[in-house]
Steps between C-alpha positions, in 0.01 A plus 500: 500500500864517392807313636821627500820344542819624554315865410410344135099493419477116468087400494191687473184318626168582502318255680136596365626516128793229446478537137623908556893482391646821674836535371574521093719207464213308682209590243755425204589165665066516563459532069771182449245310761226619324566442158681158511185310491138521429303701785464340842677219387681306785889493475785334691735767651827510674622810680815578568511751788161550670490844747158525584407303198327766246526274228354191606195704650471672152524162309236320755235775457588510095516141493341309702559132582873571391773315700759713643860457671656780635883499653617707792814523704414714762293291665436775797363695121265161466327523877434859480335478145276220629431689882472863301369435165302139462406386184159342429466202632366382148858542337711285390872610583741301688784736648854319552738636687871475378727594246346590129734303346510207662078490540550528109730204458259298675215542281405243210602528112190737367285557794474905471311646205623837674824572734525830618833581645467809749786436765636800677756464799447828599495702183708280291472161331716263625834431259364098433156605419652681206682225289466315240502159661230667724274565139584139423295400776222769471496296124522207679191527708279655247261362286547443122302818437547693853667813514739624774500888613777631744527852670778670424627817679751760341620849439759618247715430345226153523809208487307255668165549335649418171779239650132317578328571174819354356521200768142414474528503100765254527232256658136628332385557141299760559516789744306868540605785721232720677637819691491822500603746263738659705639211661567388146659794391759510826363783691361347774516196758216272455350145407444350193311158428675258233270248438658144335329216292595240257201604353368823359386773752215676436692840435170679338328501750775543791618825261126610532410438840881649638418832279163538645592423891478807702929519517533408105742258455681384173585137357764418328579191292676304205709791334451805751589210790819410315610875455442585871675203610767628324745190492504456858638174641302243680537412881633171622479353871925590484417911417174553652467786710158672703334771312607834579427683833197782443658821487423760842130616416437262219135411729378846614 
């Protein structure tokens, strides 16, 4: 099943196969999950944004015993996920409903050893979801070793995909950038994954599994990361502005 909001595909769900990831960005955020820790290893989670909650499914069949948050605004969203689309009883996710931001501010020094940050109001992420006192935070929360991913959504001339390469490189050591090609090249509206650690990613493997996905995807990182950004200036809580509007058709 997919949801749509405001005409934007939002969640694919496939209630007899949770660990299916419909939509490209999903099975590139799907390799980060899967290649953070050793197989079926359990790991703490925070997601920001839930829809009909994709993610946590995927990481509860992949992972089992893993311990899951999940925050959603729209909490009229929240009741139709659980009336529509149930999750197994045996998971353990926890949806909140209320603002990203503030769920995230509310969480303890190093609880996450993942934060995925997937918030969409409409088909835009909202402006203070973007900054880099927002990163600080995503830091913040994280574990020593845990890694942060956020989807990003943009279409040439692709100003605020590297404004937030450059923002969230002002807060994390080490960063990658899955998309694809031709989002990276400017001819297209899409997503693209940046995925942020203090530690180092496991790019080989993320470069391998991206290349072989049925949409091949590129990474880039270190030196190719720093050209694309391209001197771009980070994004502060005074600047920040929503990512740009889809153009007409950019879904069909």
């Amino acid at each position: 099943m997919t949801l749509l909001l405001d005409r934007a595909p939002q969640s694919y769900v496939d209630l007899d196969d949770p660990a299916y990831l419909g939509f490209a960005y999903q099975r590139r955020l799907g390799h980060l999950i899967d290649t953070l820790a050793p197989p079926r290893a359990p790991l703490r989670v925070l997601h920001l944004g839930g829809g009909a909650c994709t993610l946590a499914r995927y990481v509860a069949a992949t992972r089992p015993r893993s311990t899951q948050q999940v925050a959603e605004r729209d909490g009229a969203l929240v009741h139709l996920v659980r009336r529509e689309l149930p999750f197994d009883p045996a998971a353990r996710i926890r949806v909140r409903t209320g603002d990203a931001r503030e769920i995230l501010g509310r969480l303890p020094d190093g609880w996450a050893d993942l934060v995925l940050a997937d918030v969409f109001g409409g088909a835009r992420t909202p402006a203070h979801l973007t900054s880099g006192e927002f990163y600080t935070e995503l830091r913040r929360v994280l574990a020593p070793t845990g890694t942060a991913a956020a989807n990003l959504a943009d279409g040439p001339p692709l100003t605020h995909l590297r404004r937030q390469i450059a923002t969230a490189a002002g807060v994390f050591g080490e960063l990658a950038l899955l998309a694809d090609p031709a989002v990276l090249r400017g001819r297209r509206f899409g997503n693209a994954v940046l995925a942020c650690s203090a530690v180092p990613l496991p790019v080989a493997e993320l470069t391998r599994r991206a290349a072989s996905d049925p949409h091949p995807g590129r990474l880039l990182h270190a030196r190719e990361l720093t050209d694309f950004t391209g001197g771009a200036a980070p994004v502060t809580d005074a600047d920040a502005v929503a990512s740009p509007a889809p153009p007409p058709g950019a879904f069909e």
